[in-house]
N, C-alpha and C positions, 0 to 999 in steps of 0.2 A: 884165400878161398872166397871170403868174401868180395874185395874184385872181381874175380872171375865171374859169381854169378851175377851180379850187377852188370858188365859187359853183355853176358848172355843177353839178358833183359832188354838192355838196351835197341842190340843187335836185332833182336823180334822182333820188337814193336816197332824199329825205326820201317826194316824191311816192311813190314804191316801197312805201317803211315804210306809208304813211298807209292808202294803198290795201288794205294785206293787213292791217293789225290791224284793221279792219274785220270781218275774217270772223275770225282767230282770231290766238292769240300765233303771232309770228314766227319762223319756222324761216328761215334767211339761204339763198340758193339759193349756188351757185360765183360767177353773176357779181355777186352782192353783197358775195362776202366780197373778191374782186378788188378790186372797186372802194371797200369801206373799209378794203383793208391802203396805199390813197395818199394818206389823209387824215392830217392831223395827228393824235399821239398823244392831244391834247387835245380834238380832234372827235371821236375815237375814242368817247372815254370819255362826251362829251356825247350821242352818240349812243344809242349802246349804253342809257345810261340813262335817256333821256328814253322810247325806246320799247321800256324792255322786253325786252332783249336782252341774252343772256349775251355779254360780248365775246371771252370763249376761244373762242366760238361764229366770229365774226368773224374773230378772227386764225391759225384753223385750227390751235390748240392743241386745241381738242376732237378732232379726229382723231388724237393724239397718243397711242398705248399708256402708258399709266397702268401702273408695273410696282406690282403689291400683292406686299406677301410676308408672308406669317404668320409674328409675332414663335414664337422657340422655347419652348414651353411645356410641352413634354414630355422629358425625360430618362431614359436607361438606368435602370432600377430596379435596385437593390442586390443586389447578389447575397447568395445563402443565407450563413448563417453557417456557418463549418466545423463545428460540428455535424449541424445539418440535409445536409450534403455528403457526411459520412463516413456519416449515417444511408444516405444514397441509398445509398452506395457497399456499405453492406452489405446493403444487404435486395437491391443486384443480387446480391451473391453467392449470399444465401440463397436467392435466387429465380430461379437462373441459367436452369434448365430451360424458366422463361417471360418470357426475355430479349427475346423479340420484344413482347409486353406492357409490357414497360419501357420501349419506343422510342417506344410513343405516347403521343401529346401530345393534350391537349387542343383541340378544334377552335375558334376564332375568339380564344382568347386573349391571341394575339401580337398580335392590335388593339389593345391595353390595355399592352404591353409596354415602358411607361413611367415615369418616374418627375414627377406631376406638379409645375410650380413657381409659377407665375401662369399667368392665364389671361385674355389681351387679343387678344379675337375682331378681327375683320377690321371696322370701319364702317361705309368704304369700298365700300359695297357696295350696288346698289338694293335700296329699301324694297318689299317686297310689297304688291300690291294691295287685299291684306284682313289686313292689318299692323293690330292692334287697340294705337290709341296711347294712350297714358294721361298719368298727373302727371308732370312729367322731360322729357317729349319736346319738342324744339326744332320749331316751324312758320315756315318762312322763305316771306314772302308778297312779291312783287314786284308793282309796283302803276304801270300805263304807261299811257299815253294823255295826257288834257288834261294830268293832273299825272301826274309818277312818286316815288313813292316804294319804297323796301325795308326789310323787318320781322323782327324775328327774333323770334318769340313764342313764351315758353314756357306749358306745358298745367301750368292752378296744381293745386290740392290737389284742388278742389271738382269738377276735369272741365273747365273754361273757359278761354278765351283772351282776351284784352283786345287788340281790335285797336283803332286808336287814329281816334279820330273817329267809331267804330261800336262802340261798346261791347261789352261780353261776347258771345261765342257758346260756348253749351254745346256739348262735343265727346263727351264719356263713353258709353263704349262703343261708339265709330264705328271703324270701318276706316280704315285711309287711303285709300281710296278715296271712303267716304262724306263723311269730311273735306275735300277736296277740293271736293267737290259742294258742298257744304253752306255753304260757305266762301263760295266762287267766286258760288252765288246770292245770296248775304248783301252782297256788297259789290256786284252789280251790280243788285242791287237800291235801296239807298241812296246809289249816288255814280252821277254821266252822265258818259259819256264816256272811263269810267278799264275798263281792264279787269284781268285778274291772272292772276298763273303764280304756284302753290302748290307748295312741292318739302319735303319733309323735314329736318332738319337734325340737331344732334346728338341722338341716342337715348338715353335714358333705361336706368340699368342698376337692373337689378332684383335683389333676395335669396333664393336661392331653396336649399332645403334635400335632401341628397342621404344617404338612410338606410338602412337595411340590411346587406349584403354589398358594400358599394363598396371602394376599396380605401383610402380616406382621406374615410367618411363627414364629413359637416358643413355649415357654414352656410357658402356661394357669393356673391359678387356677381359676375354675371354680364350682359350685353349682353342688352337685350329681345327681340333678333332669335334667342337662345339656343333651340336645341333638345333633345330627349333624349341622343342621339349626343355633342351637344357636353357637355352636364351632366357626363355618364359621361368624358369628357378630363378634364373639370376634376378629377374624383376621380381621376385617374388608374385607370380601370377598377373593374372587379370584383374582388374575391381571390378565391378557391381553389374558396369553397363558394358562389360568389356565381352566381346564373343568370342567361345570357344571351338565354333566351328569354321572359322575362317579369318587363320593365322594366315597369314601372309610373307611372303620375305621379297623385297624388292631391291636391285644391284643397279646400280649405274639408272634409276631412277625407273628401270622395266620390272613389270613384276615375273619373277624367274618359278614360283611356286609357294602354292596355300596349301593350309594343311589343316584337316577337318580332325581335333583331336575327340570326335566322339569313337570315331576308326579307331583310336588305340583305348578308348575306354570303355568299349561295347566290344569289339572285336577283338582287341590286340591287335591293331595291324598297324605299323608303325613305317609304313612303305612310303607314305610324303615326310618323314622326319627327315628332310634333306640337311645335308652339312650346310655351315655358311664358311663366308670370306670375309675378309679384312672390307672394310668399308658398305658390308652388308646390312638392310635397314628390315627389323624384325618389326611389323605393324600389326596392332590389332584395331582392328576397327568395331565400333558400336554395336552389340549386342542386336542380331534380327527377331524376329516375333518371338514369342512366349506360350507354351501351351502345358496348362498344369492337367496333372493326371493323379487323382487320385482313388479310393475303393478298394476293390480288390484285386489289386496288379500285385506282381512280386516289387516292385522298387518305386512307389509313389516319390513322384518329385515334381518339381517344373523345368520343362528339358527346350531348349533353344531349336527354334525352327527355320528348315529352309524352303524353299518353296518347290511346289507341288510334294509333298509329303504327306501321306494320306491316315487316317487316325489309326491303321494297320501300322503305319512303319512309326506311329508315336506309342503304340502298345508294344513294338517291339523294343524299345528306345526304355518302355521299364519293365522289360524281362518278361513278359506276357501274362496270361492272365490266372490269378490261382484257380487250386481245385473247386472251393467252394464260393466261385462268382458264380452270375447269372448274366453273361452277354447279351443274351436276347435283349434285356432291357436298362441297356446303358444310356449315357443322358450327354448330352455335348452343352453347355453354360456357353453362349455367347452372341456379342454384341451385336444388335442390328441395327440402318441406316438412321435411324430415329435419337442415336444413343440407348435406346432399351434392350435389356438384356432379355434373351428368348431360350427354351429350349428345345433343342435339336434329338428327340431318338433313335437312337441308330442300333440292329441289331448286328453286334460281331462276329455272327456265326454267319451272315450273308457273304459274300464279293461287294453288294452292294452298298453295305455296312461299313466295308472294310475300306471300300476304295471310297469313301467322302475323302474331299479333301480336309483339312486342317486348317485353323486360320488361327492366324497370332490373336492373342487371349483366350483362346479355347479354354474351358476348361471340363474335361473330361472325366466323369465318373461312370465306374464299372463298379453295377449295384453287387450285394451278397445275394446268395440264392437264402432261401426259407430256411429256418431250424427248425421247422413243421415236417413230423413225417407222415408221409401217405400211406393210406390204411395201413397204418401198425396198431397193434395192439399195445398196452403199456400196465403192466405187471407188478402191484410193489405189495411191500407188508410184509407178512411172514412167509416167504415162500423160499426157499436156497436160492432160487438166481434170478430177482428180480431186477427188469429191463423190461427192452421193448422188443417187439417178437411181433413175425409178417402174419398178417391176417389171409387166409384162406376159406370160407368156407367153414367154420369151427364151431366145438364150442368147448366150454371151460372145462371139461375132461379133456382134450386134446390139446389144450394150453397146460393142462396142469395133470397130464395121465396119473400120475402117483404121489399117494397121502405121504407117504414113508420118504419116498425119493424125489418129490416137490415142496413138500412144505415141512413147514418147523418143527418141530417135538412140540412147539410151545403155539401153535396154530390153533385158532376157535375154530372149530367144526361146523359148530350153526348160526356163525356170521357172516356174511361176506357180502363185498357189493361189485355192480357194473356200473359205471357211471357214462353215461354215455350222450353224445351232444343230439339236438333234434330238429336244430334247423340251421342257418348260417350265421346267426348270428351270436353261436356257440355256446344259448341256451341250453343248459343240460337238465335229465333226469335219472331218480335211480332204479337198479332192481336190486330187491334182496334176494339172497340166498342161501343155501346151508351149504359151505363144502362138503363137507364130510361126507354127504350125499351123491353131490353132483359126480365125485370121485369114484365114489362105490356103485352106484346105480344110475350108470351112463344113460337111460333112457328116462328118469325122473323129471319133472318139469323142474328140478333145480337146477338141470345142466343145461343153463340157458346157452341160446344161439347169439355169439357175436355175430359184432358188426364193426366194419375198421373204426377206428380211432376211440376203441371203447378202452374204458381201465376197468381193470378187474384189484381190488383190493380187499386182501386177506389178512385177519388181524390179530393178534396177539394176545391168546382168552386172560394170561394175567401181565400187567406192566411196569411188573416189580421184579422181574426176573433177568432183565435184559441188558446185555454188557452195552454201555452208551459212551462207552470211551472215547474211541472216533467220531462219534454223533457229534458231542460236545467241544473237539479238538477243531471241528470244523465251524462251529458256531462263533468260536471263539476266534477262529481265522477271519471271517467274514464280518463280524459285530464285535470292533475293537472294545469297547464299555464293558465287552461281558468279559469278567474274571473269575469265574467260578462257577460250576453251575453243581447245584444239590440234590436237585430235584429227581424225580423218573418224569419227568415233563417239563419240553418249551412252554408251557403253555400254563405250566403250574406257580407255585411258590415264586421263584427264583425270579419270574420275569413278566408271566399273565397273572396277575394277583384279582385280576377282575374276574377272570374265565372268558367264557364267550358270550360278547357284548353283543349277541345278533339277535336278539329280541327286546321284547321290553324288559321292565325291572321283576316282573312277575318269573319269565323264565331266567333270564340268567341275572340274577342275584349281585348285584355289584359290591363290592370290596368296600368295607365299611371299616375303619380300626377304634372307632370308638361310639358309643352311644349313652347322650348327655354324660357327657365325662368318665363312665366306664369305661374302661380298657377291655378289648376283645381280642386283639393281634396287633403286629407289628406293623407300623406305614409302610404302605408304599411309597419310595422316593423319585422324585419326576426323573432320573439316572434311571430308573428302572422300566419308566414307562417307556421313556424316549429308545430301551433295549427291546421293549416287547413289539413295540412297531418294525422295528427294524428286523425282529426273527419272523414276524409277522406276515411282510413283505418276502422275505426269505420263503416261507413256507408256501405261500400262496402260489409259490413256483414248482411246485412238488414234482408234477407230471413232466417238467421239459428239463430236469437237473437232475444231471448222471449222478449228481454228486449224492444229492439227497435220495433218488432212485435207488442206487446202490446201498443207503445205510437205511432204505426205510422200512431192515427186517427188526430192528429194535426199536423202532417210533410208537410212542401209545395210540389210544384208539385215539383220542383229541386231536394230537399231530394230524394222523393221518385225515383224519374227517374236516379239518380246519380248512383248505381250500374247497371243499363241496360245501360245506355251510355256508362260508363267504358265497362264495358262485352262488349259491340257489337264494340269500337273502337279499344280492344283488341284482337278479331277474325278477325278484317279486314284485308284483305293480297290486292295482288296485280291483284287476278284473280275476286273479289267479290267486293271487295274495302268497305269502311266503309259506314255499313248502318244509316246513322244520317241525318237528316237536321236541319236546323233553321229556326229561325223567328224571326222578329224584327219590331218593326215600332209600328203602332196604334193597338195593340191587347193587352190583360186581363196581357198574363204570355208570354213574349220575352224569347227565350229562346232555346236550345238544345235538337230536339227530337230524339225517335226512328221511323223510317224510318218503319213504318208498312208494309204489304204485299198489296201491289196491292193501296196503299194511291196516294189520289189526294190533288188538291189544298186544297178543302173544308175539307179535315179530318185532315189538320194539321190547318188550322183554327180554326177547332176547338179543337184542343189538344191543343192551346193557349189559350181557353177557350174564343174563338169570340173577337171580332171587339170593339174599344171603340170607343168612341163620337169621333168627328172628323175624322173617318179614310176615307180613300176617296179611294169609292168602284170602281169607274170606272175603275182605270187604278193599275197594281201593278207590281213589278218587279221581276220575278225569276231570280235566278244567278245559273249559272250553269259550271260544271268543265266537258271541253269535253275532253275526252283521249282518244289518238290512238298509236299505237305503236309507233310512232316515237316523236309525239309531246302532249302536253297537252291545252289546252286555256282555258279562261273564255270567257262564251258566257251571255249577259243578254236579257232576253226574257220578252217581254211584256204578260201581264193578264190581259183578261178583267174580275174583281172578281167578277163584280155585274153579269155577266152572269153565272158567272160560279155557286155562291151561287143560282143562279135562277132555276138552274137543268142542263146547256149545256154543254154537257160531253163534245162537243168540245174544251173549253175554261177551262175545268176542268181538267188541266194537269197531269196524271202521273209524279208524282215525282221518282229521283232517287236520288242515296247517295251520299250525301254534297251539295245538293240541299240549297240552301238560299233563303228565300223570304222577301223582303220587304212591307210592309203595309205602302202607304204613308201618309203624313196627307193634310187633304185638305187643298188647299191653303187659304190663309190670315185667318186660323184655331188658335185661341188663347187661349192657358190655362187660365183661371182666375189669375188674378196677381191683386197684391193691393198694396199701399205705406199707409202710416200713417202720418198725421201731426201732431204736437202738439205745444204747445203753446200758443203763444197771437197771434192766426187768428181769424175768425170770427166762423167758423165753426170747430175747431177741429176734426177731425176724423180719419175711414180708408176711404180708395179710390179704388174703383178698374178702371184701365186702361186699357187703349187699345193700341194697339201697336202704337209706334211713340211719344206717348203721353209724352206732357215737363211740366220741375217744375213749369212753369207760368201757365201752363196749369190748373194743379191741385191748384195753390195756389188763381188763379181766385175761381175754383168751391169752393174752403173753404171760400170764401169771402174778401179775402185779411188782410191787417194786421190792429191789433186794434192799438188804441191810445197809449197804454204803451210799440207796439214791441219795439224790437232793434234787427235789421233787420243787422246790421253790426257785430252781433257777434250768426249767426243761425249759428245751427251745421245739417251736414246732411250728414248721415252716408248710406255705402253701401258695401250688403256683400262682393259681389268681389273684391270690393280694401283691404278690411279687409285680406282676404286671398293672394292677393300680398303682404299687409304687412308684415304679417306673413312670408311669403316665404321666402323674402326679410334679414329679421330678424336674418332668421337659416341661411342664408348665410353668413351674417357678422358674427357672433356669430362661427362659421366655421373658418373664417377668422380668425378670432384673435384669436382662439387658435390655429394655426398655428403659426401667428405669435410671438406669446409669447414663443411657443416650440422653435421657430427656432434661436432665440433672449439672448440667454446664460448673454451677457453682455453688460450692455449699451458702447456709447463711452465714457463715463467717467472714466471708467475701474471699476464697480461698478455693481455687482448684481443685476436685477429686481428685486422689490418688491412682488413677487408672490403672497402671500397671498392675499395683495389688489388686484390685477391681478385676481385672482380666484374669488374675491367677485364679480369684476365687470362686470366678464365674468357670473355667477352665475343670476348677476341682469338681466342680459340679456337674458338669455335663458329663463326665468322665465317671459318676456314681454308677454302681453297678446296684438295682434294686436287690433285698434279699427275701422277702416276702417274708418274715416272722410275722407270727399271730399270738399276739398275747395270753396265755392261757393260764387260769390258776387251778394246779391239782393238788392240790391243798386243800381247798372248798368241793373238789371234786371227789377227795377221798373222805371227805364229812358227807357225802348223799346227795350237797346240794346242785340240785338238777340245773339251776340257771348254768353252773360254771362248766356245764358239761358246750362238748362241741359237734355238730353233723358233720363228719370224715365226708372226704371227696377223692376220686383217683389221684393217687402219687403225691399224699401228704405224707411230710414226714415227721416223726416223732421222736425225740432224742434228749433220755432222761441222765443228765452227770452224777459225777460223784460229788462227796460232799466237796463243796467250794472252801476255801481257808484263806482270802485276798479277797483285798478291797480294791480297785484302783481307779487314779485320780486323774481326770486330762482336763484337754484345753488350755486356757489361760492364765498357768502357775509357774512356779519356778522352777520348780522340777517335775515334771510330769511323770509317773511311778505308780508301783503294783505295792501293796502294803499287805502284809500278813494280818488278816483279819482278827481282833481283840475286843473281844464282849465290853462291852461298857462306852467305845471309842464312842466320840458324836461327830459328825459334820464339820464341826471347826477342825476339831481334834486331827482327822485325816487333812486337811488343807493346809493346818503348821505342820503335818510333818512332809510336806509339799512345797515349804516353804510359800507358803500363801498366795494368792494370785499378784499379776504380772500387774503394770499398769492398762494393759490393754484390756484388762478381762473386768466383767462387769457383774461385782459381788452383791449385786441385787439382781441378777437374775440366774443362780447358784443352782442348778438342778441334779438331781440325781437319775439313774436308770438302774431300773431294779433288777434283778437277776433273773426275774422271768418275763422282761423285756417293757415293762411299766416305768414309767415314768413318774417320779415322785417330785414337786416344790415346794420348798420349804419357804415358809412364810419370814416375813423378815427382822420380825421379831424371835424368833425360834434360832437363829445362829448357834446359841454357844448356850441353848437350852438343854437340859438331859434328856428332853422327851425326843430327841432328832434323832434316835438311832440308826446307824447304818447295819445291814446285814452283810452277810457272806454273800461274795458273788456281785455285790452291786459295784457300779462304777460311776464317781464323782466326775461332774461336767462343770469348768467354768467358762463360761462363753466368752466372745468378743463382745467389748463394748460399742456397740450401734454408734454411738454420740462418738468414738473417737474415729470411725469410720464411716464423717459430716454425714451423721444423721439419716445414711439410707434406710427408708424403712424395712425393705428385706433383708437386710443385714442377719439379723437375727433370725429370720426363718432358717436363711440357708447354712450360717455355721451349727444351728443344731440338728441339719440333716445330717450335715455331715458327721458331725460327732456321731452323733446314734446311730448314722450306716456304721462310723468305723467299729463303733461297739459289738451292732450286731454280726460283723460279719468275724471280731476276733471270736465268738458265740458258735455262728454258724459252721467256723470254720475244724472246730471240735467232733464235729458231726461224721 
């Protein structure tokens, strides 16, 4: 059965085959290749080649993606020798002025940006139809019908093929196409019944020579299917002076065709990449003129020129011109008969423009147009969408129709400004305003009338409320130094510790950290200055920066007013003088303003954002700078504010520029202040006090002390000594690296120990002050008044329980906490310490008493009974100065140290 149907099979598909090669070679349709993938492997093949049939054809491998890959034949080219590097690197310097010049590159070169190795083209690949074959080339002839045979005939010397049974045919100088033909009638002319399928086979590689400017001239064997494009791979490109636009190919010593490869890199048009021949000579010759193009093109480079090419087909050459150029006023760089360079302006929006011609070294720039907008408005502060907005005919109610649906929740109502330029040379002034007004009663003279290019800024009444997240994320993108920011203000703590430096010292108050050796606040560190310039510069950019535009609904009033102060203290001369005042004292935002048109007392009041609690409206003080030609003075003038806020234009002074006012606070007016107790009192707590108020004072209101105080070892701490400490601290710490630099060798004739030296000095900078204030309430609880203390905001007070240890540090043998025992003395606690080290220096033996005093015992008194120690206290033997050659600091700084560590195991109770 199974014969049978295999016969059938056979019998179809033979019928099938006979019938169609009849008319031409067989192409297998789907139901033949079906029905010979059921045939024996070996019918397969008898198949297939009796009639002429590829059988990959058959078993549906020919639909099979063929993966081709091009072997690597190109490599990174070498980079320059450090010679040639350092040359770049100087002629940028020399030439830094025309550093945008230095950035262009060469246009199409990076095609070539290889280093080449071999060069073994693809094969694999169809033969073109007008493929001119020669000596080399492989003819594979398949031969089906009565008989089938297959042929692999190579093309000899002479141009001929020997096909076998039919002698020579001459092929020289045919196409593969004509081949084909020519073939194809040859054998059905001479044989009945056989027909033939002609296909190509392996190609023939040819010698072909590549001269000039390449970048690895020489003799090539390369694939007959070889074009110009590919030649140029195989030398690994052009060099330096080599030209891209007129490649060449010369035969038999005639030039047969060039080839302009910007056509295939501007265009794609690959229409001159003509095939070559055996003994074909691929030339580049010397690079022609030069014309650099840079500004605002899409593809700034320097692009090779040919002649008559006109500055139109060199803008076409880099992709033409962006959205935001200005043609009109481009600039041509180049050479005149003189050797001096001239410039040429040419506008690109003419034919006339267009059609200059071009000349080698040109060098061509197409400027940017303005980042200045025409009569726009510019909108920032608290408002929901502040930007810039076209001016019409307006005024700030139709900039800003609605309170609710324009501005903040957190918007001042009776501040706002216009800022607006007044002549060209973008001198500005201000006006003041109330929104709140201009909003609600459109016809008020608050809704002032723009005019283009005005900013309207609306400000935020408090600047403690405001999320600055992003504000700061962007500050911090822009001014790498800044790592944190703390503040509700650029312009604050964090970074302007000065404030605004734009008057004298009388209005803006410079940053002082200490006075004759008091501690006030922390330094400023020159890290921090060099941060404030640099947000400084940033801000001063306000009005043309989307970026700061868009976040400047959470900026305080300082931000935002910082580039108007700047600007108006920078137009000040000597005929106008600078329009600024200040304010200072009991009001919302102290501070540096702009001097509005026609402003009295009350309108810089309230661009401080009003009066706070305490301010004391009676009486206030202007200061005033009188100039006359000869002389200058300060005059200070009394204000009465509550008349003047009451409406009395009398007392409501015209201000002028550098005008100062003070806001005083009303007398015996107290901020809220509190101290804390803790401990064994009766009442634990905070406290708030009133001025004058003492520690008995408050230790009465806490109820005094329980049964378990111990009242001779309370610790009570307060910031401002803490901050002398500190001060204190970096000055020794100061000191003694000095004196260690200055110090080469002891008098022993023997090196300082530096290392230890740095540790110690290391330990010390590294103290954290803790501010204890010695206090005895002991003498406090007997009435007398000297031991008493004046309380100050956020002292703290913190009374133990009773103490039962003594303990012992520094330079002993066991440094330890000892259960404190009536009668023990100073020696006593030291042997059971196992006595000092040899480093510690038992002449200068101190104690720290348990309410932070400092007791020395004389040196006779060692191993006296009158040395008693108490509870609470803590033995100190120091380092011996002399075995650490003799520095005199020595000894300061280990008993700072000691007595910080004391105080702060003290403090740390609290």
């Amino acid at each position: 059965m199974l014969h049978k149907t295999k016969n059938v099979l056979l019998a179809g598909l033979s019928a099938f085959i006979i019938l169609t090669t009849q008319v031409q070679a067989i192409t297998p349709t789907p139901q033949m290749i079906e029905q010979f993938k059921q045939l024996p492997k070996s019918e397969q093949e008898r198949v297939a080649r009796q009639y002429g049939i590829d059988p990959s054809m058959l078993s549906g491998s020919a639909n099979r993606a063929v993966n081709v890959t091009n072997p690597t034949v190109v490599e990174p080219r070498q980079n320059q020798s450090n010679e040639q590097q350092e040359s770049a690197k100087k002629s940028e310097f020399d030439f830094n002025q025309d550093s945008d010049k230095n950035q262009l590159k060469r246009f199409g070169y990076e095609m070539f940006a290889g280093e080449p190795t071999t060069f073994a083209p693809v094969t694999d690949v169809p033969v073109p139809s007008d493929y001119m074959v020669g000596p080399g080339d492989v003819i594979k002839v398949q031969l089906y019908g009565k008989e089938s045979n297959e042929y692999s005939l190579t093309i000899n010397r002479d141009g001929t093929v020997q096909i076998p049974d039919l002698g020579p045919v001459s092929v020289a100088g045919l196409s593969f196409a004509d081949l084909r033909q020519e073939l194809s009638k040859r054998i059905k002319q001479q044989t009945i019944g056989i027909e033939s399928n002609i296909t190509m086979g392996e190609l023939r590689s040819i010698r072909i020579f590549i001269a000039g400017d390449a970048y690895k001239p020489g003799s090539y064997t390369v694939s007959s299917l070889s074009t110009i494009t590919q030649a140029l791979f195989v030398a690994g490109g052009v060099n330096e002076i080599g030209s891209l636009r007129n490649v060449q190919v010369k035969r038999g010593g005639k030039l047969v065709g060039s080839f302009d490869l910007y056509d295939l890199l501007l265009r794609g048009d690959a229409s001159g990449d003509i095939n070559l021949r055996s003994g074909d000579v691929v030339f580049i010759p010397s690079i022609g003129g030069l014309v650099s193009v840079a500004g605002e093109v899409q593809r700034p480079a320097i692009y090779e020129l040919k002649k008559h090419e006109t500055i139109a087909d060199v803008i076409n050459m880099a992709a033409g011109i962006k959205q935001d150029a200005y043609p009109k006023n481009s600039s041509i760089e180049r050479y005149n008969t003189n050797g001096l360079k001239t410039i040429i302006n040419v506008d690109l929006t003419s034919d006339k423009g267009n059609n200059t011609l071009a000349k080698a070294g040109d060098y061509i720039r197409v400027k940017s147009a303005s980042n200045q907008y025409e009569d726009a408005i510019t909108v920032v502060g608290a408002v929901v969408r502040p930007g810039k907005y076209q001016w019409k005919q307006q005024r700030i109610s139709d900039v800003l129709p609605s309170i609710w649906g324009d501005l903040l929740l957190s918007a001042d109502l009776d501040y706002g400004l216009v800022v607006r330029e007044i002549n060209k040379h973008g001198d500005i002034e201000t006006l003041q305003f109330a929104p709140g007004e201009a909003i609600t009663s459109p016809n008020s003279i608050q809704n002032i009338a723009l005019q283009p290019r005005d900013k309207v800024i609306i400000f935020n009444f408090s600047d403690d409320t405001q999320n600055r997240f992003e504000l700061n994320s962007l500050v911090k993108q822009r001014v790498s130094k800044v790592k944190s920011l703390k503040s509700d203000s650029l312009l604050d703590a964090d970074l302007f510790k000065a404030g605004f430096e734009t008057l004298d010292n009388t209005v803006a108050s410079k940053y002082t950290n200490q006075i004759a050796g008091v501690a006030l606040n922390e330094p400023t560190s020159e890290e921090q200055t060099l941060v404030s310039s640099e947000v400084a510069k940033m801000l001063s950019n306000l009005f043309e920066d989307r970026d700061l535009i868009k976040l400047s609904n959470v900026m305080s009033r300082k931000e935002l007013l910082y580039p108007i102060v700047t600007k108006l203290t920078q137009q000040g001369n000597s005929q106008h003088g600078i329009l600024i005042v200040a304010i200072a004292g009991k009001v919302r935002h102290p501070g540096v303003y702009p001097l509005t048109n026609s402003a009295k007392v009350t309108d810089l009041v309230k661009a401080a954002g009003g009066l706070l609690e305490g301010a004391y409206i009676e009486r206030a003080e202007l200061t005033r700078t009188h100039t006359t030609s000869v002389v200058s003075d300060i005059i200070h003038q009394q204000v009465n504010l509550s008349s003047a806020l009451n409406g009395n234009q009398q007392d409501n002074i015209e201000l002028k520029g550098r005008d100062m006012m003070t806001i005083l606070t009303t007398p015996d007016w107290q901020e809220r202040k509190v101290v804390e107790v803790k401990g064994e009192v009766k009442f634990p707590g905070t406290y708030n006090i009133r001025r004058g108020e003492t520690l008995s004072d408050v230790i009465a209101r806490a109820g005094g002390f329980t049964e378990f105080a111990y009242p001779s070892a309370a610790v009570f701490v307060r910031e401002s000594v803490r901050m002398q400490e500190q001060l204190e601290i970096k000055k020794l710490a100061d000191q003694l690296r000095r004196d260690i630099a200055t110090r080469g060798v002891s008098k022993d004739g023997l090196s300082i120990n530096y290392s230890e030296a740095q540790l110690m000095l290391t330990d010390l900078e590294n103290i954290k002050a803790v501010g204890r204030l010695v206090i005895d309430l002991n003498a406090l609880e007997l009435g007398i008044k000297e031991a008493d203390v004046q309380l100050e905001d956020s002292d703290v007070l913190y009374v133990p329980t009773i103490k039962q240890t003594v303990a012992v540090m520094g330079e002993v043998q066991h440094p330890s906490t000892h259960r404190f025992k009536d009668g023990l003395t100073l020696g006593d606690y030291l042997d059971m310490s196992g006595g000092p080290r040899e480093r510690g220096d038992e002449d200068r033996v101190y104690v720290i008493k348990a309410n932070g005093s400092v007791m020395i015992p004389t040196q006779s008194i060692w191993f006296n009974s009158d040395s008693q120690i108490s509870a609470g206290d803590t033995v100190i033997v120091p380092l011996d100065t002399e075995y650490k050659d003799n520095l005199t600091l020595w000894s300061q700084v280990t008993q700072i140290i000691y007595n910080t560590a004391v105080a702060f195991a003290a403090v740390s109770g609290i």
